[in-house]
C-alpha positions in Angstrom: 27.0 14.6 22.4 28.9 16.9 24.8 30.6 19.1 21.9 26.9 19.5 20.1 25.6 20.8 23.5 28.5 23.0 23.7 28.0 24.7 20.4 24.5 25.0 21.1 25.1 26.5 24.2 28.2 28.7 22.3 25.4 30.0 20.3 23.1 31.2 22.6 25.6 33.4 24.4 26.6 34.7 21.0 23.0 35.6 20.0 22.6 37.1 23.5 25.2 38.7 23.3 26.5 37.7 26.9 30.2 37.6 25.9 29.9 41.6 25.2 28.3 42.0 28.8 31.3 39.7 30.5 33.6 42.8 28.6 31.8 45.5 29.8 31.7 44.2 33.1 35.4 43.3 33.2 36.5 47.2 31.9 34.3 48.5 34.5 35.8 46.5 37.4 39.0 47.2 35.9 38.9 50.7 35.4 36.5 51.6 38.7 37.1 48.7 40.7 35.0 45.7 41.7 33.8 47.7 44.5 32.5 50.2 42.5 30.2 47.6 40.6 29.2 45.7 43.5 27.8 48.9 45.5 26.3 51.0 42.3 25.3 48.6 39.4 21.7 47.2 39.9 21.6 45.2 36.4 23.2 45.1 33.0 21.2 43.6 30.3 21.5 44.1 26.4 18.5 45.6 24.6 18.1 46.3 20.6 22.3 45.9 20.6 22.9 48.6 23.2 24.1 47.5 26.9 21.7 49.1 29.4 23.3 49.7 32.8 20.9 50.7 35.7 22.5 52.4 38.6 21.5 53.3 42.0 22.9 56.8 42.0 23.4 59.2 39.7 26.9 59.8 40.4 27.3 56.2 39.4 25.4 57.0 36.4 27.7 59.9 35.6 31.3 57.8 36.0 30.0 55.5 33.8 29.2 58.0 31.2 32.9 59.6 31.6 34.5 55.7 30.9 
């Protein structure tokens, strides 16, 4: 029962795509710091297959465009 809910669960993330928002989030605290996400990311969600990244300023907006 437990590895049925697993892959069910497995699935979801996949079809959400949640894996490849955990990878952007880890380059971005990588490369600009945890700081840097705590202060200037609002939300992340995905969309039609593209990550959407709200910011609160527009010099966050812009780093994130250089990276």
């Amino acid at each position: 029962m437990p590895k049925n809910l697993n892959k069910i669960i497995e699935e979801i993330f996949v079809e959400k795509q949640i894996d490849k928002l955990k990878d952007t989030k880890k380059d971005i605290e990588t490369i600009l710091g945890k700081d840097f996400f705590n202060k200037h990311i609002e939300k992340m969600f995905v969309k039609k297959d593209r990550i959407i990244i709200h910011t609160t300023t527009i010099e966050a907006k812009t780093e994130l465009n250089i990276i």
